[in-house]
Biopython code that builds the backbone (N, CA, C, O; Angstrom):
import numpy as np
from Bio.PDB.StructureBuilder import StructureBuilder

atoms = [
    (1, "UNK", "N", (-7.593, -21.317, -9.514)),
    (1, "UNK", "CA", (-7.488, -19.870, -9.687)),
    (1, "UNK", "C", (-6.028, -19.486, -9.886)),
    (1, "UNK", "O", (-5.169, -20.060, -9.217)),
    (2, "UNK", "N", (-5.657, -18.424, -10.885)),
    (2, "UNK", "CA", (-4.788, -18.300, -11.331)),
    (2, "UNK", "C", (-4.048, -16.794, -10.318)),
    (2, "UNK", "O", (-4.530, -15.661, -10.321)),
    (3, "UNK", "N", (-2.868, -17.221, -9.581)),
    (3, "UNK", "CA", (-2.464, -16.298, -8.403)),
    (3, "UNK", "C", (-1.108, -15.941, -9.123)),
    (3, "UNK", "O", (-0.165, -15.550, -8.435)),
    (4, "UNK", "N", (-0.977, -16.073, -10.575)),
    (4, "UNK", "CA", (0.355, -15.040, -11.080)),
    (4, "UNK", "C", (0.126, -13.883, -10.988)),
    (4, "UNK", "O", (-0.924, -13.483, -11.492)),
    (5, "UNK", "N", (0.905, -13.048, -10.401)),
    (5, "UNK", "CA", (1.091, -11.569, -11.352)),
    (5, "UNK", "C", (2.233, -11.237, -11.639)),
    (5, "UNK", "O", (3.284, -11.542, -11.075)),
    (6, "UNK", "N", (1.965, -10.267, -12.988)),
    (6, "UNK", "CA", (3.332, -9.483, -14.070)),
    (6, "UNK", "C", (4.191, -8.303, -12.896)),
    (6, "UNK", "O", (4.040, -7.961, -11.723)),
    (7, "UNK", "N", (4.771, -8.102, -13.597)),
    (7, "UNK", "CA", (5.537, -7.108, -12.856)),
    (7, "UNK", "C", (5.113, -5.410, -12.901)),
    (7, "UNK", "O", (4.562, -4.881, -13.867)),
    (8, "UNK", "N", (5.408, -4.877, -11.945)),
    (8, "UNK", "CA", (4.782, -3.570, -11.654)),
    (8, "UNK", "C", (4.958, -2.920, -10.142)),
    (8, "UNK", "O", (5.989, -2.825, -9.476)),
    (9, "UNK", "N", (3.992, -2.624, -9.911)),
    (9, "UNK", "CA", (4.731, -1.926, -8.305)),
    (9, "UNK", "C", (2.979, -2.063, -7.587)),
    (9, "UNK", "O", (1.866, -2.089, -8.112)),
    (10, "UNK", "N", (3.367, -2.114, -6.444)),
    (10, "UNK", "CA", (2.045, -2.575, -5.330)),
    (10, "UNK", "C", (2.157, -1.117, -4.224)),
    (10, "UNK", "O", (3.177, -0.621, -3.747)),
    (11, "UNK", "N", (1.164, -0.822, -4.104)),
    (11, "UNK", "CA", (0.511, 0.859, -2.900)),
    (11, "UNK", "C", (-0.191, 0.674, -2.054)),
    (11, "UNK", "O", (-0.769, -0.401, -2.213)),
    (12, "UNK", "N", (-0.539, 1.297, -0.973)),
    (12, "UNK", "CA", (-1.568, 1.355, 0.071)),
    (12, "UNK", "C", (-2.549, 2.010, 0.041)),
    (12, "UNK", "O", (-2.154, 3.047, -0.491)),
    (13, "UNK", "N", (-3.804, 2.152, 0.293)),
    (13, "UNK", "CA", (-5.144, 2.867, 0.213)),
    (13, "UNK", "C", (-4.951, 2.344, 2.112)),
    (13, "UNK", "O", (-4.369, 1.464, 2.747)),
    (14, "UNK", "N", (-5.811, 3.483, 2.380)),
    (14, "UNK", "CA", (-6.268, 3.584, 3.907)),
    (14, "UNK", "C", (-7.834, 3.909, 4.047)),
    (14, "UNK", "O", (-8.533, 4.538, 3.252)),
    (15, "UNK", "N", (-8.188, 3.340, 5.219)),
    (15, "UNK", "CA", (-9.759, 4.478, 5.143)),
    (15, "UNK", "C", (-9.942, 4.247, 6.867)),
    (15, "UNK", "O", (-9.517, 3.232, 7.418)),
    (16, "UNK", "N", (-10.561, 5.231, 7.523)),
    (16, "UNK", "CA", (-11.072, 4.773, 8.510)),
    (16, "UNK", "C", (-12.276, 3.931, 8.807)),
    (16, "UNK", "O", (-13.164, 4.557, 8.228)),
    (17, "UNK", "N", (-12.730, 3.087, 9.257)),
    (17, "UNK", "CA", (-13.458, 2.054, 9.030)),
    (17, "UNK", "C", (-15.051, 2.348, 9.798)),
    (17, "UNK", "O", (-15.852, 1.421, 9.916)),
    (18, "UNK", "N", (-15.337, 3.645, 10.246)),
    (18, "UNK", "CA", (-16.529, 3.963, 10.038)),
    (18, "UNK", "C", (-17.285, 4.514, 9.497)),
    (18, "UNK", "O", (-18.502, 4.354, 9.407)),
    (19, "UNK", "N", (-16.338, 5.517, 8.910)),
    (19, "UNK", "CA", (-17.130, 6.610, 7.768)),
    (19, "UNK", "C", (-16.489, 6.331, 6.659)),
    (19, "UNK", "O", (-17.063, 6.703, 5.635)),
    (20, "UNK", "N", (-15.420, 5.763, 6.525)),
    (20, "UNK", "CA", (-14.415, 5.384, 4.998)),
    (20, "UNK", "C", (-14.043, 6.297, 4.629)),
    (20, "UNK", "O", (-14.204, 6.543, 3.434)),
    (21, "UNK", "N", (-13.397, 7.193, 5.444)),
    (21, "UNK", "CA", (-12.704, 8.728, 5.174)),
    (21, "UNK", "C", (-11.378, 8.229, 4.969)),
    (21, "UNK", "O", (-10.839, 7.509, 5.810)),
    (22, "UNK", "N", (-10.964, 8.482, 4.176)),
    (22, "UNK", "CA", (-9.410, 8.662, 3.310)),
    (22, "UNK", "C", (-8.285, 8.570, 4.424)),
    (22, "UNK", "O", (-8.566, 9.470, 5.215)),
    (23, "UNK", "N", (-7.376, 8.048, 4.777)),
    (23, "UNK", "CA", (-6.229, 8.652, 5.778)),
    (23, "UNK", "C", (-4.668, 8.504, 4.622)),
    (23, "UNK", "O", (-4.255, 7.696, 3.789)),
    (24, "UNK", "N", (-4.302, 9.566, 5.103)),
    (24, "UNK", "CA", (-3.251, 9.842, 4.649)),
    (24, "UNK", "C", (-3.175, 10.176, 3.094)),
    (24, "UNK", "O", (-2.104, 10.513, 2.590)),
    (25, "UNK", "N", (-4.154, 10.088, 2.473)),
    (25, "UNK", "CA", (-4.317, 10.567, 0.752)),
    (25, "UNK", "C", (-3.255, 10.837, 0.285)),
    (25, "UNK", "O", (-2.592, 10.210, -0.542)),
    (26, "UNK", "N", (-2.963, 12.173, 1.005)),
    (26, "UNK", "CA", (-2.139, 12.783, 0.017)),
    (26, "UNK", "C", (-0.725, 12.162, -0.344)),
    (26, "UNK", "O", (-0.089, 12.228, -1.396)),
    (27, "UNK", "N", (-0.420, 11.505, 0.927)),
    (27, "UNK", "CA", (1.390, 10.898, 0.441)),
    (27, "UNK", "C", (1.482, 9.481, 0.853)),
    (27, "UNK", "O", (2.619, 9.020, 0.950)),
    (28, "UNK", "N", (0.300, 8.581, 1.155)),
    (28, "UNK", "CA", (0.689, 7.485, 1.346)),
    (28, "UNK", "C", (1.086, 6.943, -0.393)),
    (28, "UNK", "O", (2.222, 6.733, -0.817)),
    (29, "UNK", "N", (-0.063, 6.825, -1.084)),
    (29, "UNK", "CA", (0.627, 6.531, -2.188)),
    (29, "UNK", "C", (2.357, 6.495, -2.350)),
    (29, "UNK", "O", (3.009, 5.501, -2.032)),
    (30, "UNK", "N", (2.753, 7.305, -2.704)),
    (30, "UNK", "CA", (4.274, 7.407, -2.673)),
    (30, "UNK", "C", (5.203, 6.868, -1.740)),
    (30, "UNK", "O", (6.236, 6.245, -1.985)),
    (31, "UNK", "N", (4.627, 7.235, -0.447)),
    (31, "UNK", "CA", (5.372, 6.638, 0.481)),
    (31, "UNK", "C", (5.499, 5.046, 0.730)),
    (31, "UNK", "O", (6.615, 4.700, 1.118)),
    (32, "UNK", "N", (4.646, 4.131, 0.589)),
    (32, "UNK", "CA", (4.240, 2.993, 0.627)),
    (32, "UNK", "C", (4.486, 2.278, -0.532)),
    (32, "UNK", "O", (4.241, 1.072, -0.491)),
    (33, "UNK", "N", (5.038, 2.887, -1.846)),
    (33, "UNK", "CA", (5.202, 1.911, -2.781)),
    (33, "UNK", "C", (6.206, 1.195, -3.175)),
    (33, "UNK", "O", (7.357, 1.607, -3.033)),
    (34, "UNK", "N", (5.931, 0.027, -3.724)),
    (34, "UNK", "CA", (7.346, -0.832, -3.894)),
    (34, "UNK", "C", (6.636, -1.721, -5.218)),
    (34, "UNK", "O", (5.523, -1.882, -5.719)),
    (35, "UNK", "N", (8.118, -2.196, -5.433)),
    (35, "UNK", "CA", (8.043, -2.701, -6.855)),
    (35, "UNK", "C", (7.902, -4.089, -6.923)),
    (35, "UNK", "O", (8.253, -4.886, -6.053)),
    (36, "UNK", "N", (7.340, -4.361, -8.062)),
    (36, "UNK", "CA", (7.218, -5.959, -7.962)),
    (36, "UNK", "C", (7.927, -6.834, -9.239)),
    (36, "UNK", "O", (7.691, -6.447, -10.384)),
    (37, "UNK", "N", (8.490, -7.600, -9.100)),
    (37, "UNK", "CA", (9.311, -7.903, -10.517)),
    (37, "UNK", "C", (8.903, -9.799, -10.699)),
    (37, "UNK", "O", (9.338, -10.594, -9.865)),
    (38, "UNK", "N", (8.547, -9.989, -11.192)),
    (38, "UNK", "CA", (8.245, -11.023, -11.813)),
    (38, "UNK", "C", (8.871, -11.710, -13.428)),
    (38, "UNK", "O", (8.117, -11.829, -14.394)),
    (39, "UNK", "N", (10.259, -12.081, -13.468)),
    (39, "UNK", "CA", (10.817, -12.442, -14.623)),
    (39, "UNK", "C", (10.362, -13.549, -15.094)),
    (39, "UNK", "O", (10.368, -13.629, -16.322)),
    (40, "UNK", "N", (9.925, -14.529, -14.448)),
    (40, "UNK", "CA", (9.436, -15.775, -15.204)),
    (40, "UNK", "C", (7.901, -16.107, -15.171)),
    (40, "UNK", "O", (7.405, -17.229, -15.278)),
    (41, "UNK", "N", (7.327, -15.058, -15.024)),
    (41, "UNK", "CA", (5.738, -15.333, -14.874)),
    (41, "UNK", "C", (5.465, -16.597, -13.947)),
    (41, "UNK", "O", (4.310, -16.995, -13.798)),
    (42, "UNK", "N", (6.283, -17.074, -13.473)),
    (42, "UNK", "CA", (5.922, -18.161, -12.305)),
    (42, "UNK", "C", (5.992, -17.769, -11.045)),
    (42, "UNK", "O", (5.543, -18.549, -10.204)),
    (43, "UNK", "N", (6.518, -16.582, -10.634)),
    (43, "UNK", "CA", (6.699, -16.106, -8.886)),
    (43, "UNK", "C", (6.380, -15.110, -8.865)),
    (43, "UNK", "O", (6.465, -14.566, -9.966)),
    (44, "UNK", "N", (5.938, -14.392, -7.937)),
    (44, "UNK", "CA", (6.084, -12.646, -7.794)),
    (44, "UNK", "C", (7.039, -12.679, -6.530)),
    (44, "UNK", "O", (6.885, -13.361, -5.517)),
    (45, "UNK", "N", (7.905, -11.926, -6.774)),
    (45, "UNK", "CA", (8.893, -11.321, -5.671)),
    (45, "UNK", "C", (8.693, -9.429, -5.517)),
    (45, "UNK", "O", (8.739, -8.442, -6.251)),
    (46, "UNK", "N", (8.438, -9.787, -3.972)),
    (46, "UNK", "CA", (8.064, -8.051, -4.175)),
    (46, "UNK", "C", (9.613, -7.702, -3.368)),
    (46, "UNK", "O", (10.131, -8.419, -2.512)),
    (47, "UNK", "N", (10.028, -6.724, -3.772)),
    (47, "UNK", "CA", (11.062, -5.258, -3.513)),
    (47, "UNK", "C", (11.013, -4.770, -2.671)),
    (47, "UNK", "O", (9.835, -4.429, -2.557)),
    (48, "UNK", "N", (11.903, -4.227, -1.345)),
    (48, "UNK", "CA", (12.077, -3.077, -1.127)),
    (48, "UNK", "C", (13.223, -2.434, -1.162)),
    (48, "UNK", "O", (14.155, -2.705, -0.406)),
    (49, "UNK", "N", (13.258, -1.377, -2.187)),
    (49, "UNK", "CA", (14.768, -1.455, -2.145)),
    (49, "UNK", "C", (14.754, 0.536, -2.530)),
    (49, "UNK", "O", (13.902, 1.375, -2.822)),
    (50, "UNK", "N", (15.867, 0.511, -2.355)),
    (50, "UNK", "CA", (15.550, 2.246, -2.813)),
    (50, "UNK", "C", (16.204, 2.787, -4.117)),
    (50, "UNK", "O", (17.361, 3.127, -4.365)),
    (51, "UNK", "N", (14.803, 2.741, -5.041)),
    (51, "UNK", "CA", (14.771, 3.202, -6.493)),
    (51, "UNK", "C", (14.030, 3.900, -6.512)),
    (51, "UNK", "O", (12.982, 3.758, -5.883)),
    (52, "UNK", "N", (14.376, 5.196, -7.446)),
    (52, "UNK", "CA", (13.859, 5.912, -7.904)),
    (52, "UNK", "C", (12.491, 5.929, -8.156)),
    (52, "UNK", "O", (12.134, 5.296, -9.150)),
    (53, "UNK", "N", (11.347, 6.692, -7.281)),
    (53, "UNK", "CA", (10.469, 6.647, -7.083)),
    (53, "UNK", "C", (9.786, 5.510, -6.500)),
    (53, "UNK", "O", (8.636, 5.285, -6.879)),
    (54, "UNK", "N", (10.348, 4.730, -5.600)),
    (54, "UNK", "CA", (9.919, 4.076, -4.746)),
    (54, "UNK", "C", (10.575, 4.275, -3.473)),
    (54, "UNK", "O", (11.745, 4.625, -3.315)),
    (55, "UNK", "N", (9.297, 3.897, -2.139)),
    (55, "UNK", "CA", (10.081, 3.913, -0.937)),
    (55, "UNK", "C", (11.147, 3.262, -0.308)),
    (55, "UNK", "O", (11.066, 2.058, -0.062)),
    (56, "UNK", "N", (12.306, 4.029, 0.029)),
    (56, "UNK", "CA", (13.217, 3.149, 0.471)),
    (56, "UNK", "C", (13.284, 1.997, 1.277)),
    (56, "UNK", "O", (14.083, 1.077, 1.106)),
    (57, "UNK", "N", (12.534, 2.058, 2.050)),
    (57, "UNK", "CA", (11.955, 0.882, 3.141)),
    (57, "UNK", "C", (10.840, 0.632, 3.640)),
    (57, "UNK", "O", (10.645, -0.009, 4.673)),
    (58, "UNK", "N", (9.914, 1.196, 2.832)),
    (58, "UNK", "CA", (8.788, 0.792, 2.973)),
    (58, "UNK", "C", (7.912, 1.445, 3.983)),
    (58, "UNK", "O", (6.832, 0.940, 4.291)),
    (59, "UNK", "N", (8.236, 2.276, 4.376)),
    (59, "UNK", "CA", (8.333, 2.668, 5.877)),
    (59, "UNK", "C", (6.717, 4.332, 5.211)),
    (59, "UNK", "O", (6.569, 4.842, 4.100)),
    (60, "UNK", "N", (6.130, 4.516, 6.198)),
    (60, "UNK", "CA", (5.008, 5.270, 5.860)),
    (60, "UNK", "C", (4.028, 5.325, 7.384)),
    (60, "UNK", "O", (4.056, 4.652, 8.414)),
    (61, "UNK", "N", (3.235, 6.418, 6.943)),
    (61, "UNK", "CA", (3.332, 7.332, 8.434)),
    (61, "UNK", "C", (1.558, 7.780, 8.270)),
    (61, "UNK", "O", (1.235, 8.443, 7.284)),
    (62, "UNK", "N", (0.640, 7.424, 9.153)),
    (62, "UNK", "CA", (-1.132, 7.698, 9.069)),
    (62, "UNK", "C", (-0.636, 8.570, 9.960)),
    (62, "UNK", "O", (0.137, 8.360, 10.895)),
    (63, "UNK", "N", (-1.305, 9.888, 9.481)),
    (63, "UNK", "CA", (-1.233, 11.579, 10.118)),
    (63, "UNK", "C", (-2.465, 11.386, 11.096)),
    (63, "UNK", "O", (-2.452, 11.654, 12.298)),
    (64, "UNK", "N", (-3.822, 10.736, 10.175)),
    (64, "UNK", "CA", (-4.703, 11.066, 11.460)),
    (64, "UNK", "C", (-4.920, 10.356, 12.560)),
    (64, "UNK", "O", (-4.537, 9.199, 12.731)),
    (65, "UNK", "N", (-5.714, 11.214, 13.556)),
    (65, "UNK", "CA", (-5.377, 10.621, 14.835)),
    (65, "UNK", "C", (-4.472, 11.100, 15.668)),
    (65, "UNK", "O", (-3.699, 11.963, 15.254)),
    (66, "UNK", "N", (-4.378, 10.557, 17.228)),
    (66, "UNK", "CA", (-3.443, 10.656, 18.073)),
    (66, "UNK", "C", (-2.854, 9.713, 19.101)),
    (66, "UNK", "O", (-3.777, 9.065, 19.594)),
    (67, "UNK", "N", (-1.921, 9.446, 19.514)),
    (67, "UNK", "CA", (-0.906, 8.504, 20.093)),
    (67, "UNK", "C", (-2.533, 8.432, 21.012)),
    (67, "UNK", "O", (-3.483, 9.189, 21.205)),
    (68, "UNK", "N", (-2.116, 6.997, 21.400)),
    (68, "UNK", "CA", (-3.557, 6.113, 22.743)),
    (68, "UNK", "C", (-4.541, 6.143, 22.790)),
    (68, "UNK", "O", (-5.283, 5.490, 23.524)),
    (69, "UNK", "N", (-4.911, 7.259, 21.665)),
    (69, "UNK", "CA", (-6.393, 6.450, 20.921)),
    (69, "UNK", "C", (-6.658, 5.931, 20.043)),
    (69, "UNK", "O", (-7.214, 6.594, 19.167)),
    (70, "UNK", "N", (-6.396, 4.418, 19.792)),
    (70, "UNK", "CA", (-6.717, 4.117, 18.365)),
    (70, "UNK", "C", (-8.009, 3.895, 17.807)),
    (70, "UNK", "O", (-9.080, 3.911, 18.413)),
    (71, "UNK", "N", (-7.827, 3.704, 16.699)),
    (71, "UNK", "CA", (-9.418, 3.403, 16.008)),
    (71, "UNK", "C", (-8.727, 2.303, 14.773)),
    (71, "UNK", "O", (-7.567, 2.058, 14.444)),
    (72, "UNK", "N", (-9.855, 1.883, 14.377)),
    (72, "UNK", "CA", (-10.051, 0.666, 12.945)),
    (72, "UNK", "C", (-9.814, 0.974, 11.692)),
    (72, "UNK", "O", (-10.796, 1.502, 11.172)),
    (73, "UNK", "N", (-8.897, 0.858, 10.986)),
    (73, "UNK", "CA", (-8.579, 1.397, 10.010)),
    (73, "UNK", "C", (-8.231, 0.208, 8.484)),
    (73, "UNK", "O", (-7.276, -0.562, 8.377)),
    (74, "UNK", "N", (-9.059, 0.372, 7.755)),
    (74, "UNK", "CA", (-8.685, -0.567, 6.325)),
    (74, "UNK", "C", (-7.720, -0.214, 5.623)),
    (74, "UNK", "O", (-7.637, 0.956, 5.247)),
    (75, "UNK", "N", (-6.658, -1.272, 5.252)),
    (75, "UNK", "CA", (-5.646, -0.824, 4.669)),
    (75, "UNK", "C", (-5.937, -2.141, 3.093)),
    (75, "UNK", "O", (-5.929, -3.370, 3.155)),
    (76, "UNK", "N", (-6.110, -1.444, 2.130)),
    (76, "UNK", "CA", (-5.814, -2.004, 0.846)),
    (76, "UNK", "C", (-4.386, -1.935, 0.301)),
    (76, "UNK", "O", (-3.658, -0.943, 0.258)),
    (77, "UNK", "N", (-4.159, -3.034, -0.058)),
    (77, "UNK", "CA", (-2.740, -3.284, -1.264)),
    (77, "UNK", "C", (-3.024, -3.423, -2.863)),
    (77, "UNK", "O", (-2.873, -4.461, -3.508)),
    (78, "UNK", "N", (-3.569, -1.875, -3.492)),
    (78, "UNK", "CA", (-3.495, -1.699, -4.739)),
    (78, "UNK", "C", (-1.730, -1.933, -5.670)),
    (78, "UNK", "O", (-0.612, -1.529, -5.351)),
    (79, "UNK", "N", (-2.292, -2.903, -7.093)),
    (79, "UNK", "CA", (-1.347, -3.225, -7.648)),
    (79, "UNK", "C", (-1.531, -2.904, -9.114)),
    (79, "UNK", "O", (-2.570, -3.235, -9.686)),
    (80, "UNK", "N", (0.038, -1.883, -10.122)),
    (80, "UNK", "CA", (-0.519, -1.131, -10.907)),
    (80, "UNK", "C", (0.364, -2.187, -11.812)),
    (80, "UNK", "O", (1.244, -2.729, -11.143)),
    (81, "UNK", "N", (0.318, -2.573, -13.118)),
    (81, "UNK", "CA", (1.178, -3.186, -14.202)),
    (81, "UNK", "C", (1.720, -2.135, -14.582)),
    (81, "UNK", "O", (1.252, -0.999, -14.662)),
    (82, "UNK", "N", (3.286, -2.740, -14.955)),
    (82, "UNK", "CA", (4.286, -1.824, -16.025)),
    (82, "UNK", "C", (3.382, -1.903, -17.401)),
    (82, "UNK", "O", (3.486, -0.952, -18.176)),
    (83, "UNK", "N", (2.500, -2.988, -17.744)),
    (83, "UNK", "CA", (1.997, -2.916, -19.023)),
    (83, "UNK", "C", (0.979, -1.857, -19.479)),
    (83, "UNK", "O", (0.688, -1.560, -20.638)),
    (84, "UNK", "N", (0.524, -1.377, -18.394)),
    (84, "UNK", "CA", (0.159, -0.356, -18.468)),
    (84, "UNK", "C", (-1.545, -0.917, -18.333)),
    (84, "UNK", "O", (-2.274, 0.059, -18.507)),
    (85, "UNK", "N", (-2.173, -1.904, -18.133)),
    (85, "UNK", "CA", (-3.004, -2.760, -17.723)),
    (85, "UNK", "C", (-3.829, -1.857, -16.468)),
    (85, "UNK", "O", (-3.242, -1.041, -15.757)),
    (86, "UNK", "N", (-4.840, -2.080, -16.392)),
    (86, "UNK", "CA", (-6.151, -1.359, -15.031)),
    (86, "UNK", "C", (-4.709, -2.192, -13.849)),
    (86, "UNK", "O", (-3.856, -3.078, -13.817)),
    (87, "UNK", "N", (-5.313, -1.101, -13.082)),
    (87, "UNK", "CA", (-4.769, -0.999, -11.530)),
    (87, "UNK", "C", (-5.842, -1.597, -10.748)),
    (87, "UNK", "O", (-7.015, -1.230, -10.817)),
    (88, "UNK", "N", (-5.185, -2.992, -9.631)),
    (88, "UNK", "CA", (-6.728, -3.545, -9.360)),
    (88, "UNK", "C", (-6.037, -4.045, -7.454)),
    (88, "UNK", "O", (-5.039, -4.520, -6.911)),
    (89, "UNK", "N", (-7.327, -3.546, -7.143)),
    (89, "UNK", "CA", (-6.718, -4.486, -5.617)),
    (89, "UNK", "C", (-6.523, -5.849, -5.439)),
    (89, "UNK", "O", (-7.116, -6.716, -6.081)),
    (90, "UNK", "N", (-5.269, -6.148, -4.125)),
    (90, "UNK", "CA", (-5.303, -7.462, -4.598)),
    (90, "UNK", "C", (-6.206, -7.810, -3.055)),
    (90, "UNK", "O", (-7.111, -8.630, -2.902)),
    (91, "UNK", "N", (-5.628, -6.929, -2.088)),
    (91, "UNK", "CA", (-6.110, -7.633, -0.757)),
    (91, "UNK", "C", (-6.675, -6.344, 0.022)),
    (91, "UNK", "O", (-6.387, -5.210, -0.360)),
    (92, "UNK", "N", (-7.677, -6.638, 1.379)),
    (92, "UNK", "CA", (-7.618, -5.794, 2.404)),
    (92, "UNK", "C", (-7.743, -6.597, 3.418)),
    (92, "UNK", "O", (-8.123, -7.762, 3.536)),
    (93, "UNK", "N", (-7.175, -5.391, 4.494)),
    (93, "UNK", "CA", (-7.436, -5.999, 6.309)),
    (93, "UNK", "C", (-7.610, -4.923, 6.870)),
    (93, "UNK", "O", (-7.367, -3.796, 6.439)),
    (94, "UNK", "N", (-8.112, -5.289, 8.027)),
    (94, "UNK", "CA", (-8.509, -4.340, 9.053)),
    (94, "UNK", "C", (-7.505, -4.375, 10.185)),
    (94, "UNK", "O", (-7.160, -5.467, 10.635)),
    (95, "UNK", "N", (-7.015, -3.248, 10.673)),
    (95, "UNK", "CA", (-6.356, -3.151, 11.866)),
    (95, "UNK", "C", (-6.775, -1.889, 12.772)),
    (95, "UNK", "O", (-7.519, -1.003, 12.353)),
    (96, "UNK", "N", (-6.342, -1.904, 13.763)),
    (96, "UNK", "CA", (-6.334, -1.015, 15.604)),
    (96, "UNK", "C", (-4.817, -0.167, 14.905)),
    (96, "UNK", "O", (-3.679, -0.614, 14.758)),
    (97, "UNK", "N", (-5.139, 0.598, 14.724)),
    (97, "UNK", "CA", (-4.072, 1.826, 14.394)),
    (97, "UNK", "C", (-4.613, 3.210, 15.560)),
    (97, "UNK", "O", (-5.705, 3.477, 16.060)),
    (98, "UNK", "N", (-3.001, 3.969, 15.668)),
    (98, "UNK", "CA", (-2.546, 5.407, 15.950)),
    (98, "UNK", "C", (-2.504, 5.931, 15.525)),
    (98, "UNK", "O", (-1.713, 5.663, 14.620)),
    (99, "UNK", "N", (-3.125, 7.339, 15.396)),
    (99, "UNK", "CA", (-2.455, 8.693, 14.465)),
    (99, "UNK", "C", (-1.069, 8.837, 14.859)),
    (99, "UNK", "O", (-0.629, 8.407, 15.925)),
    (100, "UNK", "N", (-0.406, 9.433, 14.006)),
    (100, "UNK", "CA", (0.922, 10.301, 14.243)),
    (100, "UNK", "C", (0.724, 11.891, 14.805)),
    (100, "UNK", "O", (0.189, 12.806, 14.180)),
    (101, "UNK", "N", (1.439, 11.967, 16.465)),
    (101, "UNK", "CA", (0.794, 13.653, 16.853)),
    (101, "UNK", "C", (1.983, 13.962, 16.818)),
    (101, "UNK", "O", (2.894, 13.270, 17.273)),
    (102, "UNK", "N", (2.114, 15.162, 16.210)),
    (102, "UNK", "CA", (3.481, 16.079, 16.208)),
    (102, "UNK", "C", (3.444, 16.766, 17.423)),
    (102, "UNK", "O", (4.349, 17.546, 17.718)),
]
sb = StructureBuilder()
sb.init_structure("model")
sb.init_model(0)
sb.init_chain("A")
sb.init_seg("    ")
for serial, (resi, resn, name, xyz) in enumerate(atoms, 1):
    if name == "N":
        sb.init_residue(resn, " ", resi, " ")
    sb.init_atom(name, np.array(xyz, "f"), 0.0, 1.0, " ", f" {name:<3s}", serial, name[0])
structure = sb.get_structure()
């Protein structure tokens, strides 16, 4: 199986893992993305670095919820080509996550 990929930038999808309700929709995208550069079609090296329209450190924040109760939450790593190619997932996992309470 062929585990190259081109260059482009990689995002997060969230869901809560009983009803598959969305977390964070509106700004994880943005917040979570980083670039992926691949010059010799033989490696992928992923980025974090702070460019223009990507997150500076990677760093990103699930609103729902509250501190000491966690719940199960799926996190996907959607990956889009500069070629302009379908946007396709590459992986998911499940984790014991916190909301963020202001």
């Amino acid at each position: 199986m062929d585990k190259k990929i081109e260059s482009g930038y990689c995002y997060l999808k969230a869901f809560e893992v009983t009803h598959n309700d969305p977390l964070s929709a509106d700004r994880l995208k943005e917040r979570s993305k980083i670039k992926v550069f691949n010059s010799s079609d033989t490696t992928a090296k992923f980025e974090m670095t702070a460019r223009e329209g990507y997150s500076a450190e990677g760093i990103f924040t699930i609103y729902e919820g509250d501190w000491d109760k966690p719940y199960a939450a799926r996190f996907e790593v959607w990956f889009v080509p500069d070629n302009g190619g379908k946007e396709r997932k590459l992986i998911e996992k499940n984790f014991k996550i916190e909301g963020w309470q202001r």
